[in-house]
LUMLOLO-758030 format. One record per residue (C-alpha): x, y, z; residue in three letters; residue number from 1. Coordinates in steps of 0.05 Angstrom, whole numbers, plus 5000, padded with zeros to 4 digits. Last residue first. Example, Ala and Ser with C-alpha at 12.3 -4.5 7.8 and 13.67 -1.06 7.14 Angstrom:
2
x/y/z/code/pos
5273/4979/5143/SER/2 $
5246/4910/5156/ALA/1 $
***
This chain:
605
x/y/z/code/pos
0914/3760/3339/UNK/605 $
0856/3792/3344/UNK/604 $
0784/3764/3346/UNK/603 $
0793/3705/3404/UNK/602 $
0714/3692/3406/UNK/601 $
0695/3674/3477/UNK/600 $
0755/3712/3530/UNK/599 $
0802/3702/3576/UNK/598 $
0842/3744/3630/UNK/597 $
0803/3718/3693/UNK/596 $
0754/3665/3689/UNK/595 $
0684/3689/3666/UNK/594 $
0635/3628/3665/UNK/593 $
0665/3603/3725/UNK/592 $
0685/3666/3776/UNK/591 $
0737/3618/3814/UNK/590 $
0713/3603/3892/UNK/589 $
0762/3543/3899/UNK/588 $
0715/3488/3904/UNK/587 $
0679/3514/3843/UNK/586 $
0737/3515/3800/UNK/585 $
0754/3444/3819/UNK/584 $
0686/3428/3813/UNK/583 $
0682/3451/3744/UNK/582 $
0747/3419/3722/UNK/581 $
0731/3354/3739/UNK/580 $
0663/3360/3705/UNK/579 $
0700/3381/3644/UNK/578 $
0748/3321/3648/UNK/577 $
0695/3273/3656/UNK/576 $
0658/3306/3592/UNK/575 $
0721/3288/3559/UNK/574 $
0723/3212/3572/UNK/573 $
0654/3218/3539/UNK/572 $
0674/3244/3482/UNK/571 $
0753/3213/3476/UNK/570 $
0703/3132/3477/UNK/569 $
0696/3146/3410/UNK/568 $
0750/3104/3375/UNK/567 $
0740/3055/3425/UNK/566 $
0670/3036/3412/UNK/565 $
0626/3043/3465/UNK/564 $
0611/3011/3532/UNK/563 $
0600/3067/3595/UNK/562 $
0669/3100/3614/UNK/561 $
0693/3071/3675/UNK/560 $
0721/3115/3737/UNK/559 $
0773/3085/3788/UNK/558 $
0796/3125/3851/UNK/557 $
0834/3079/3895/UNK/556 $
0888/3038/3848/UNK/555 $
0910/2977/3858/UNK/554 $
0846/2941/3828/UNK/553 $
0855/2969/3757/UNK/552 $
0840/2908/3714/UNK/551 $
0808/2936/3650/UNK/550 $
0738/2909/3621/UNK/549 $
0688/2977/3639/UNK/548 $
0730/3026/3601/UNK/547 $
0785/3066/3631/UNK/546 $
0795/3136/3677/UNK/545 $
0843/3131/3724/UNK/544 $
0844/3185/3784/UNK/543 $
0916/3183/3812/UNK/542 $
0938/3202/3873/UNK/541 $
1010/3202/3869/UNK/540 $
1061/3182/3914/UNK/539 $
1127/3163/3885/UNK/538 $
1107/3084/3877/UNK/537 $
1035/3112/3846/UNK/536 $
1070/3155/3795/UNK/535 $
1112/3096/3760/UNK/534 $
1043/3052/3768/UNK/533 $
1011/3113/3724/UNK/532 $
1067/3082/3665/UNK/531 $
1044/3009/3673/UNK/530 $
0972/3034/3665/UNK/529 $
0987/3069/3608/UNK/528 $
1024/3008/3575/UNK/527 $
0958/2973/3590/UNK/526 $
0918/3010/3558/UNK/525 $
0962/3008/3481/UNK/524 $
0915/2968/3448/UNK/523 $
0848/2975/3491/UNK/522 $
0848/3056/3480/UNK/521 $
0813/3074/3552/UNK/520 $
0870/3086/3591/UNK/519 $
0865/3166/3615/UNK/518 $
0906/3190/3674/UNK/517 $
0882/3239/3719/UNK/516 $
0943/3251/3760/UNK/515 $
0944/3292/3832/UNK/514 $
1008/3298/3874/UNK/513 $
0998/3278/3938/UNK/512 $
1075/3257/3948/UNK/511 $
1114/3280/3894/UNK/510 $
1113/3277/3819/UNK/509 $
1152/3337/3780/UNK/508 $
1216/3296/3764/UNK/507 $
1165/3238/3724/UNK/506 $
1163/3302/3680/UNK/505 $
1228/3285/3648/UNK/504 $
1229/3230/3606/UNK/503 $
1198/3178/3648/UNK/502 $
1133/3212/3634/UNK/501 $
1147/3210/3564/UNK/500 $
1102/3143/3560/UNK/499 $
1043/3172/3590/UNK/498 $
1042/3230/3526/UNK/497 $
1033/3290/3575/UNK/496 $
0992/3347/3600/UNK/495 $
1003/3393/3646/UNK/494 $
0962/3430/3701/UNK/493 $
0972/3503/3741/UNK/492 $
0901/3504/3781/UNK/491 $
0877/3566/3749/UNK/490 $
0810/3542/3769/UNK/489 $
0769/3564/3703/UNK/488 $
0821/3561/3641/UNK/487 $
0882/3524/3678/UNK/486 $
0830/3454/3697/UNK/485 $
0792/3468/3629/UNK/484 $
0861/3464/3595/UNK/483 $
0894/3402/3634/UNK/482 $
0831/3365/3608/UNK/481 $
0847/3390/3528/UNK/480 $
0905/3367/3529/UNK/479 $
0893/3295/3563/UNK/478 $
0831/3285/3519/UNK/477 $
0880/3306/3462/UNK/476 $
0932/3242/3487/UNK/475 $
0876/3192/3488/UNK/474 $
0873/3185/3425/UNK/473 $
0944/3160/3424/UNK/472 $
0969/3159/3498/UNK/471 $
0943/3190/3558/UNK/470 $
0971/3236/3615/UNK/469 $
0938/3289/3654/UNK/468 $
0980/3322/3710/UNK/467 $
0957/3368/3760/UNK/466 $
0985/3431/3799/UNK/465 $
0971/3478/3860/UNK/464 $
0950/3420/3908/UNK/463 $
0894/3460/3970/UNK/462 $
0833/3443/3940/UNK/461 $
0855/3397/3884/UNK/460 $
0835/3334/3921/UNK/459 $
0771/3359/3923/UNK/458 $
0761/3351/3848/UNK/457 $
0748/3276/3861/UNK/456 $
0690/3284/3909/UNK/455 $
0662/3328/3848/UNK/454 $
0679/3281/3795/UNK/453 $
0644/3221/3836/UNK/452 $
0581/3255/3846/UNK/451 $
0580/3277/3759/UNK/450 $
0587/3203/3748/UNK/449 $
0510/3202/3718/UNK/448 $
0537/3249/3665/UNK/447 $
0568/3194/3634/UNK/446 $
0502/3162/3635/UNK/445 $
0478/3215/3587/UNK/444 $
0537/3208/3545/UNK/443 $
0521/3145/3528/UNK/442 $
0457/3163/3507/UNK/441 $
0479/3217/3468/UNK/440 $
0534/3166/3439/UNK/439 $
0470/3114/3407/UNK/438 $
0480/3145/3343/UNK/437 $
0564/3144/3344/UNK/436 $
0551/3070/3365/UNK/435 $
0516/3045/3303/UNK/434 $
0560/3078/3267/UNK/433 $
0621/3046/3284/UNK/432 $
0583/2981/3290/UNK/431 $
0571/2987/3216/UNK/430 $
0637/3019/3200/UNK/429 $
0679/2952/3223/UNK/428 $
0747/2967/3185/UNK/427 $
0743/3029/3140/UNK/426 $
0725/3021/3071/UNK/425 $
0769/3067/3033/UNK/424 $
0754/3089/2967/UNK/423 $
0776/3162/2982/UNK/422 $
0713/3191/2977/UNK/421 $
0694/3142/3035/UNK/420 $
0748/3159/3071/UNK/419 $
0735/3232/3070/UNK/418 $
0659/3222/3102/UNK/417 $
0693/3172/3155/UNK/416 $
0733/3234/3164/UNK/415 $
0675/3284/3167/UNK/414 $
0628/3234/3210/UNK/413 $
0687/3237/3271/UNK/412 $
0705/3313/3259/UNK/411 $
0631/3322/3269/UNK/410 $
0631/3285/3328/UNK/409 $
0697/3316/3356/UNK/408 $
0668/3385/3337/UNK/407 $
0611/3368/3383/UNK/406 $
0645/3351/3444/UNK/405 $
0682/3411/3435/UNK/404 $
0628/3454/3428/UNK/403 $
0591/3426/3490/UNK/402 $
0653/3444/3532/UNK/401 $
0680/3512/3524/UNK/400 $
0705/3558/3580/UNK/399 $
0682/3624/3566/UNK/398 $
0611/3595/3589/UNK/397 $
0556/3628/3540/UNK/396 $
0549/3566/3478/UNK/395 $
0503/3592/3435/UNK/394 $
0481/3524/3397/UNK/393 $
0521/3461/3399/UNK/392 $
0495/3442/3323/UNK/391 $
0562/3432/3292/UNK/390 $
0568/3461/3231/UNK/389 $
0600/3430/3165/UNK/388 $
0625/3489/3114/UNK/387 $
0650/3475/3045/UNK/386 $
0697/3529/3002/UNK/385 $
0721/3568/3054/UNK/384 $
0701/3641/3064/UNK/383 $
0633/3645/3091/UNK/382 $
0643/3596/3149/UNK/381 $
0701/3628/3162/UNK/380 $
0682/3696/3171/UNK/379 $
0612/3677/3210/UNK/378 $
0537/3657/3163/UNK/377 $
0525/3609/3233/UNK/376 $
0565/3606/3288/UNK/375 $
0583/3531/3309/UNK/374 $
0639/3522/3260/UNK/373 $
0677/3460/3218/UNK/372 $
0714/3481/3165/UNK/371 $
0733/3454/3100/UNK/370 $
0789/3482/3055/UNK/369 $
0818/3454/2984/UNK/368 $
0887/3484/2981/UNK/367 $
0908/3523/2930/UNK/366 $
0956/3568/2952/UNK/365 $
0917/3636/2972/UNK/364 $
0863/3586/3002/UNK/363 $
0907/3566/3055/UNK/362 $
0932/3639/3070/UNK/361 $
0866/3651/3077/UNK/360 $
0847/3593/3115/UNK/359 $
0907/3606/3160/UNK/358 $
0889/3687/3174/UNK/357 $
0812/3668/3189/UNK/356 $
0848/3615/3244/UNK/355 $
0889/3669/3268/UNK/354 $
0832/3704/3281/UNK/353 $
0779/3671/3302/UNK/352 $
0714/3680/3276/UNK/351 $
0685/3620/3259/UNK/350 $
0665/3618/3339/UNK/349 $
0665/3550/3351/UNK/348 $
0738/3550/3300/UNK/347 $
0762/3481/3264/UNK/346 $
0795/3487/3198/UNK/345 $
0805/3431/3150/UNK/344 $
0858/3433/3099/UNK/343 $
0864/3385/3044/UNK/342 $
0929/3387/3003/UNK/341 $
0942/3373/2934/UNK/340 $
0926/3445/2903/UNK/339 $
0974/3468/2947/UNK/338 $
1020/3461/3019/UNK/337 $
1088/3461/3038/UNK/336 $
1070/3513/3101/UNK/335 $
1101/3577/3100/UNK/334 $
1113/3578/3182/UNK/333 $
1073/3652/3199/UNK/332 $
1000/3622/3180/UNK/331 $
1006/3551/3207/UNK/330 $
1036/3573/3279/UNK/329 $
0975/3622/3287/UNK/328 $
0931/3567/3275/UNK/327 $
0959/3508/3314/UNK/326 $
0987/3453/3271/UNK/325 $
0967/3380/3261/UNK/324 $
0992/3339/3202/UNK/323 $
0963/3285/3164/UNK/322 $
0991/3225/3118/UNK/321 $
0947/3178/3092/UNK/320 $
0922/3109/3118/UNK/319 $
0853/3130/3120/UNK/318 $
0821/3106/3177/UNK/317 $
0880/3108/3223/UNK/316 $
0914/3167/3195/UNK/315 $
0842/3201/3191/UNK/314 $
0829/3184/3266/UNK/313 $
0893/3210/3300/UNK/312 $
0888/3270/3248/UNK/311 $
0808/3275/3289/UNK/310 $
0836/3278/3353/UNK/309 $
0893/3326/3346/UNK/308 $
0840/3362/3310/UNK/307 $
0793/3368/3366/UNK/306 $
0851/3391/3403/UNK/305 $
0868/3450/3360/UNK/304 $
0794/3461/3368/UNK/303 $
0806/3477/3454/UNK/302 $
0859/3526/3439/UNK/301 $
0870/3543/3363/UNK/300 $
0847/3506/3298/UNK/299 $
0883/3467/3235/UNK/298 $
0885/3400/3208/UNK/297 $
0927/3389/3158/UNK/296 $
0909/3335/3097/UNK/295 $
0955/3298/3057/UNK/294 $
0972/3271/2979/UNK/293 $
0894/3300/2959/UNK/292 $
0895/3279/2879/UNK/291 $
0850/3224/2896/UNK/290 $
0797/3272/2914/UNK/289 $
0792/3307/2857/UNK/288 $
0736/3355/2882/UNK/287 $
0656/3358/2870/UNK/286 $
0657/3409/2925/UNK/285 $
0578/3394/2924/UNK/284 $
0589/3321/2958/UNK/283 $
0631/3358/3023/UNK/282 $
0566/3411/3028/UNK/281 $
0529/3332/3019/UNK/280 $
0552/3308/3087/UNK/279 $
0515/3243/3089/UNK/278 $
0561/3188/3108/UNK/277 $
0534/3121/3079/UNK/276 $
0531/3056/3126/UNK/275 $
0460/3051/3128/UNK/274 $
0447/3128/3115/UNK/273 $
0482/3176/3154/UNK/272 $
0479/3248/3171/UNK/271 $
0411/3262/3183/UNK/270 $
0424/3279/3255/UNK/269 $
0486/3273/3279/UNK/268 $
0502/3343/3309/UNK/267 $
0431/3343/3338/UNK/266 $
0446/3289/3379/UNK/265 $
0510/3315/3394/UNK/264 $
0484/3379/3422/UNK/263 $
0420/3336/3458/UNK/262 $
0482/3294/3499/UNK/261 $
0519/3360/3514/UNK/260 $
0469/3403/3545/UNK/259 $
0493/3378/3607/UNK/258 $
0559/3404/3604/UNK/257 $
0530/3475/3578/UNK/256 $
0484/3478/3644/UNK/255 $
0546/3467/3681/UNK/254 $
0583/3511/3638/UNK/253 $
0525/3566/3639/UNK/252 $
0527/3573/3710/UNK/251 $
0487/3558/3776/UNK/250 $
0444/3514/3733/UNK/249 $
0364/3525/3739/UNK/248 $
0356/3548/3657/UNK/247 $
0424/3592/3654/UNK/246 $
0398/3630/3603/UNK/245 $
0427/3643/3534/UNK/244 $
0381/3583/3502/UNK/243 $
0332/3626/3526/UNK/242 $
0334/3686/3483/UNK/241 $
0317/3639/3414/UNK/240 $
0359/3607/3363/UNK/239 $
0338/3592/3294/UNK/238 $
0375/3652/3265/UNK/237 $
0349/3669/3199/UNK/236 $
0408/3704/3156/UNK/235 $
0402/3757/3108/UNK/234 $
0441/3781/3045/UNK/233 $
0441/3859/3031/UNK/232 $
0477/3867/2958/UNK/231 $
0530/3931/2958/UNK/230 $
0516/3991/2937/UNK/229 $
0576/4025/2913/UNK/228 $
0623/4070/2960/UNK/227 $
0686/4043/2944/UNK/226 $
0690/3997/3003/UNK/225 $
0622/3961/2980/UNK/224 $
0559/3995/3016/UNK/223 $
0500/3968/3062/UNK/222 $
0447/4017/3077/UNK/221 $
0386/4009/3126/UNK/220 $
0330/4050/3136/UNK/219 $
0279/4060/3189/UNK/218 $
0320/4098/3250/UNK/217 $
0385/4094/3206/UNK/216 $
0437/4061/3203/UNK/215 $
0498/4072/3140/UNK/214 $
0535/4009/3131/UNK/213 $
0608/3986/3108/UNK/212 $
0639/3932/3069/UNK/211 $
0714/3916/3071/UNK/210 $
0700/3851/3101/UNK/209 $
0630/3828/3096/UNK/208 $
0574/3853/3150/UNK/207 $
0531/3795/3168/UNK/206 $
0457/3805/3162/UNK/205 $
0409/3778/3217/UNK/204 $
0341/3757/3220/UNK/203 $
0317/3732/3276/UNK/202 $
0305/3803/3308/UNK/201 $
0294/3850/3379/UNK/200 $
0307/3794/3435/UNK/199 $
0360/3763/3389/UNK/198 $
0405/3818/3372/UNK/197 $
0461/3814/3424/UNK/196 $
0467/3737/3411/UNK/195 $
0487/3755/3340/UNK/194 $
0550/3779/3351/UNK/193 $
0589/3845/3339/UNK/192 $
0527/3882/3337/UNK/191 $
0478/3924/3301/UNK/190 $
0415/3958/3303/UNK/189 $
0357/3995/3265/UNK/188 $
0297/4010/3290/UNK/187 $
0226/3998/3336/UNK/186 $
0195/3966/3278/UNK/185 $
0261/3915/3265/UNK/184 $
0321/3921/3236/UNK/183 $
0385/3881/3242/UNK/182 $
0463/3881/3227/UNK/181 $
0525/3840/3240/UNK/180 $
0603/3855/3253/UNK/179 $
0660/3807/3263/UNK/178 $
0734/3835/3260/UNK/177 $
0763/3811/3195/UNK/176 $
0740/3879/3163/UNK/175 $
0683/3918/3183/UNK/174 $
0652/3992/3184/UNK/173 $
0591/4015/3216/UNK/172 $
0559/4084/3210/UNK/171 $
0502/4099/3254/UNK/170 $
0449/4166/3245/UNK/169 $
0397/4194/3284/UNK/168 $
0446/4250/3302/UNK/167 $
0469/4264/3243/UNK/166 $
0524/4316/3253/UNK/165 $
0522/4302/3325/UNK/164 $
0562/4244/3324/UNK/163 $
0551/4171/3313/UNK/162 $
0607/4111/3289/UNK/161 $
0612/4042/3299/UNK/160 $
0671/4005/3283/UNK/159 $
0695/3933/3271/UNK/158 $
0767/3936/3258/UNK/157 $
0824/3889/3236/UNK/156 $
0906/3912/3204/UNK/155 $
0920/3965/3176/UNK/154 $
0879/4031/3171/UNK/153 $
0889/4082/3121/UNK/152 $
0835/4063/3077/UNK/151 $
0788/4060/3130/UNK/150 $
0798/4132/3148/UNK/149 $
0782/4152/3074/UNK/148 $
0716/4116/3071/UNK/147 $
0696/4143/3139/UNK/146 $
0703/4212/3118/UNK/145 $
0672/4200/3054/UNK/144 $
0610/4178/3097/UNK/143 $
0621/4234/3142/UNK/142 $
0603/4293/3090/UNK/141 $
0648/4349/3120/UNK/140 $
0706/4348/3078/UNK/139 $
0774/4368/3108/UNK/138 $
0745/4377/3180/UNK/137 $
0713/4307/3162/UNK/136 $
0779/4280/3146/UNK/135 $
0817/4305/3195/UNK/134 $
0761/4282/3254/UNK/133 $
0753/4208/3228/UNK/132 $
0828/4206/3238/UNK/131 $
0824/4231/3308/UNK/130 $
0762/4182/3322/UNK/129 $
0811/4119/3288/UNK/128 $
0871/4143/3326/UNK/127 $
0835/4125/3390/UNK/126 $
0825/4053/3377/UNK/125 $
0910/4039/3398/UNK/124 $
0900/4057/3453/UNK/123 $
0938/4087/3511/UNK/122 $
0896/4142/3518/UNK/121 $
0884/4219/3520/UNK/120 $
0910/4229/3454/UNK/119 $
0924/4308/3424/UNK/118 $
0915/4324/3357/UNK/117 $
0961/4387/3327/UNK/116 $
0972/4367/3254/UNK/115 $
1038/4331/3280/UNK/114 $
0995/4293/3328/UNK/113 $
0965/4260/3278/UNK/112 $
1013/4241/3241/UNK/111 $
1049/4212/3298/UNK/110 $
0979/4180/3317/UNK/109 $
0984/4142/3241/UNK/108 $
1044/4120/3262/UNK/107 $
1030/4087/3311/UNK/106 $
0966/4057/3288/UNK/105 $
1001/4025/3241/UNK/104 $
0973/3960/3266/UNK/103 $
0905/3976/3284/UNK/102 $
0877/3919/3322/UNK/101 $
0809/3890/3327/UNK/100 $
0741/3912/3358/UNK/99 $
0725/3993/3352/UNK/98 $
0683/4043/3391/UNK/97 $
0678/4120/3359/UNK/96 $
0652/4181/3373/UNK/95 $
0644/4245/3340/UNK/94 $
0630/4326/3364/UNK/93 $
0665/4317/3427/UNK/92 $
0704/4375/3402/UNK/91 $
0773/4336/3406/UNK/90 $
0751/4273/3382/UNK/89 $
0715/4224/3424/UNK/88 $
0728/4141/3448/UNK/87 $
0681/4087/3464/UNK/86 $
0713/4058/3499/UNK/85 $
0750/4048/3559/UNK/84 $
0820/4071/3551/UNK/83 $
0809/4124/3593/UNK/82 $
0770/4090/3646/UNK/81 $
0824/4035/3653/UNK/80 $
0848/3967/3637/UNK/79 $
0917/3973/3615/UNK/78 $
0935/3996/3546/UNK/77 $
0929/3975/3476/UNK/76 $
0894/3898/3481/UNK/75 $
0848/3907/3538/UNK/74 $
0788/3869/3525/UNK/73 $
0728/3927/3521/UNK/72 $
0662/3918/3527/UNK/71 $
0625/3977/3476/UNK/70 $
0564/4011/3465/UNK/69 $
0531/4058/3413/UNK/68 $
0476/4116/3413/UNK/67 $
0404/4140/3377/UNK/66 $
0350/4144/3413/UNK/65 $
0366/4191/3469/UNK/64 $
0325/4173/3525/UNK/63 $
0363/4182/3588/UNK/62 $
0330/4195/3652/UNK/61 $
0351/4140/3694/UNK/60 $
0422/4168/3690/UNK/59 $
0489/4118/3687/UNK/58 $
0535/4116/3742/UNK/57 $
0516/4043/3763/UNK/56 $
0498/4018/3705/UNK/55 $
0579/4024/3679/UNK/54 $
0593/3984/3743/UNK/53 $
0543/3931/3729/UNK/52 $
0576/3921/3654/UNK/51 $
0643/3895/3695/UNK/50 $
0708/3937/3706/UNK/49 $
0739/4008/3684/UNK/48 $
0677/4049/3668/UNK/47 $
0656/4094/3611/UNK/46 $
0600/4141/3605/UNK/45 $
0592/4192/3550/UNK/44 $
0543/4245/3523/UNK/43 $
0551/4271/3453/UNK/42 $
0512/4333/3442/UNK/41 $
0464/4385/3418/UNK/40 $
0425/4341/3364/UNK/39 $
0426/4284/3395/UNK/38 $
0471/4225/3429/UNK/37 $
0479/4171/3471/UNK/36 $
0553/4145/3479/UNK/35 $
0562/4072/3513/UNK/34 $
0624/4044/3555/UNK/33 $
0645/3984/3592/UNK/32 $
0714/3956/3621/UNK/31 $
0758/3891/3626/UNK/30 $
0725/3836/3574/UNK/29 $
0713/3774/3553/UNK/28 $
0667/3744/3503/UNK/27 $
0621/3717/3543/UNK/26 $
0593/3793/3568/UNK/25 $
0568/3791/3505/UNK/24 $
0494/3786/3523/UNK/23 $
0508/3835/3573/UNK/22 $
0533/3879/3522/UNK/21 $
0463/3870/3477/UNK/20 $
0421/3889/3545/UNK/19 $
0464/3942/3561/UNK/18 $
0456/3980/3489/UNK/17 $
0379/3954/3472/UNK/16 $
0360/3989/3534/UNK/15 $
0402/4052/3521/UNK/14 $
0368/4066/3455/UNK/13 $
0304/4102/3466/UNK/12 $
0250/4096/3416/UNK/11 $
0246/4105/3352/UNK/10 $
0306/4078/3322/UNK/9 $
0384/4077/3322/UNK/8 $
0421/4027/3360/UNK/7 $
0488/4004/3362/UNK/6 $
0523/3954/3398/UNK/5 $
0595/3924/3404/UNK/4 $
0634/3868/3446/UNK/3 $
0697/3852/3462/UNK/2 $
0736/3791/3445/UNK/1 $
***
């Protein structure tokens, strides 16, 4: 959530400013700010809405080259002008724009306001620029400044600091709130995602918790919290510009949906051999794997369903015990877990928050941690001791589709991976294989249904609520279908286990009602279709989705997945869903790539 940039260099900073933010724009957000600044003074825009409107009242003459920008997802405080950031002291001498949440923040303002500060906004950001203030009133040399202010903060910030004192200059502080640096000729930069930096640098440098930077026009600092040098450590980022362009599509999901068969084909690449799983980050943890008594898997949103999925798989592949929990549940419930337990953590991003909170808590008690992420050199990727990345690429679209497909894939290869260490030979692994290299292809002619989805979707145009049902693996396709259809059409949709329809939600089913139902698992298909019968006779229209074998002539709307292995037939039943959702979000005039109140990266808690 939110996004950050700072520039400092020789030449003038505002273009590197709106064109980083608009590169964030994915991550959500409510208003827009930037401060320029020189020798004389601060000058400040903010703007309650999207990055256009801040353009709009901005000067064409404005070539300071030193200044700092901000999106802002309301957190503290409505969405406003006010509490856009970035936010000044008193003098307008110093400003500040922050990510995360400061917990004592109230009390730190009634300290404040005690020494005579007065607050213009509802934030809870605005204490840091007050604090910053004290302590460089106290002591004016702002790096000590910044020290001290960080050491009263609780809780997550990524900051960015300039003020008229040194005007050329950029301070940048970090912890659990993402931050990265870059330099190039023209300067020095940062940002609270890579995407933001690409135009200008491949090389990027990750800002480690506690650590903070000094920028400057041609120099760049990196310091431990108490003030020692601290070791600079670069990343090369293979991506370029273009992979955040919408390349013909009328959005980045669609284009992201389509993307999805090269994604996975990259995911799998060099990872087996015959009917060996190549993984060797798992081979380097050189663990005691038969003293692992159960593995959790743990994520939020759209990767908590990917490891639904993939504890479905490991109980079946493994035959040992594993337990699903979402991320901010994990962290607060003081899990029975230790040195015996496995815990794998799923996360695009690799920075979410509550998922950064569970690894560490993981880690604090033993446990032996895996994730699986998308972002390279992120918190979580650095943090737990192997990392497996999927190789989806910048995914724009708040909405994520080409990520999940991927984690399932990589979840997929990691537990075949475990269940090998294990000394467990699962139960036809050479066709298994063979099918999870030919899956691009199949979904490639998945895609090829993309007509159908769309005259299918139209049946939502004037229904306010869906149901998706499934059973066993096909229960997380059902999750994570009703998701997509809230996330970008806000079409209000549930999903269910099909045989605890009669339960309950069988009361919700009326006449027109719509029901994607999935029954592609061959052992317990036919159940499911029994169950979608019980919504036909009061009225239904159900779209089923099955493989190409299953009787299904009483029903209208009928889509078959393309031949493939059971296990993996969740991917390409999923890429349905997201097409599904797309239309129905495009049928109703929904902003796609931005629906309302979400954002990317979920960075507080």
């Amino acid at each position: 959530m939110c996004g950050i940039t700072g520039f400092t260099g020789k030449q003038p900073a505002l273009p590197f400013l709106l064109q980083g933010l608009s590169k964030l724009e994915y991550r959500g957000y409510d208003s827009a700010g930037v401060t320029l600044v020189n020798s004389k003074k601060l000058r400040t825009w903010k703007t309650k809405g999207r990055l256009s409107e801040l353009e709009k009242v901005l000067s064409d003459d404005l070539d300071q080259s030193c200044g700092i920008g901000h999106t802002r997802w309301a957190t503290h405080g409505v969405p406003s002008n006010m509490n856009a950031h970035p936010h000044m002291n008193r003098g307008n001498t110093i400003s500040v724009v922050h990510n995360g949440i400061v917990e004592n923040y109230a009390a730190l303002k009634k300290e404040l306001l005690d020494e005579g500060y007065e607050f213009h906004s509802d934030t809870d950001s605005e204490v840091i620029v007050q604090l910053l203030d004290y302590y460089y009133r106290k002591k004016p040399v702002m790096k000590e400044a910044l020290m001290r202010t960080c050491r009263r903060l609780e809780g997550s910030y990524a900051l960015c600091v300039t003020s008229v004192y040194e005007p050329n200059t950029i301070y940048v502080a970090k912890k659990e709130s993402p931050m990265v640096l870059g330099q190039s000729a023209e300067g020095t930069f940062c940002a609270s995602d890579a995407p933001a930096m690409l135009e200008y640098t491949k090389e990027i440098m990750p800002l480690q918790d506690g650590q903070f930077a000094i920028l400057n026009k041609d120099s760049l600092e990196v310091f431990e919290a108490d003030g020692r040098p601290a070791e600079k450590k670069w990343i090369h980022f293979p991506y370029d510009v273009q992979a955040a362009q919408k390349g013909g599509y009328d959005s980045f999901m669609l284009k992201e949906i389509h993307e999805q068969p090269g994604a996975i084909r990259e995911t799998l690449r060099g990872r087996f051999r015959g009917t060996k799983v190549i993984l060797p980050q798992i081979d380097k943890l050189n663990a005691d794997w038969d003293s692992i008594r159960e593995t959790w898997f743990i994520a939020c949103g759209t990767a908590y369903h990917a490891c639904i999925y993939a504890s479905g798989l490991y109980q079946r592949y493994t035959g040992k015990p594993a337990f699903v929990m979402p991320a901010s549940e994990f962290r607060y419930c003081d899990p029975a877990v230790g040195p015996h337990t496995l815990c794998i953590f799923v996360s695009q991003s690799g920075e979410t928050a509550d998922t950064l909170a569970a690894l560490k808590l993981a880690r604090a008690k033993g446990c032996l941690t895996i994730a699986v992420v998308n972002v390279l050199g992120s918190s979580i990727a650095r943090q737990t001791d192997a990392v497996l990345y999927t190789a989806a690429g910048p995914e724009i679209a708040v909405a994520s589709t080409k990520a999940y497909t991927t984690q399932l894939v990589l979840l997929h290869v990691l537990v075949l991976k475990l269940a090998e260490l294990f000394g467990i030979k699962v139960k036809g692994i050479s066709a298994l294989i063979r099918d999870l290299k030919r899956l691009p292809d199949v979904i490639e002619e998945t895609l090829q249904k993309e007509p159908v989805m769309k005259k299918c979707a139209k049946m939502l145009k004037d229904q306010r609520d869906a149901y998706f049902i499934g059973r066993q693996l096909d229960y997380p396709t059902a999750l994570e279908g009703a998701l997509k259809l809230k996330e970008i059409s806000y079409v209000h949709a549930d999903a269910y286990y099909a045989g605890e329809l009669k339960h309950g939600p069988i009361a919700l089913i009326e006449k027109n009602t719509v029901v994607l139902a999935m029954a592609t698992q061959p052992e317990i298909a036919a159940k499911t279709i029994s169950n979608i019968k019980e919504t036909v006779a009061r009225g239904a229209r159900v779209i089923l989705v099955t493989d190409e074998e299953m009787s299904a002539e009483e029903f209208k709307y009928v889509i078959r997945l393309p031949e493939i292995c059971p296990s993996l037939r969740p991917v390409p039943a999923a890429v349905l869903t997201q097409l599904f959702a797309y239309y129905a979000a495009k049928e109703k005039g929904c902003d796609i790539d931005k629906p309302r109140n979400l954002a990317k990266s979920v960075t507080v808690e």
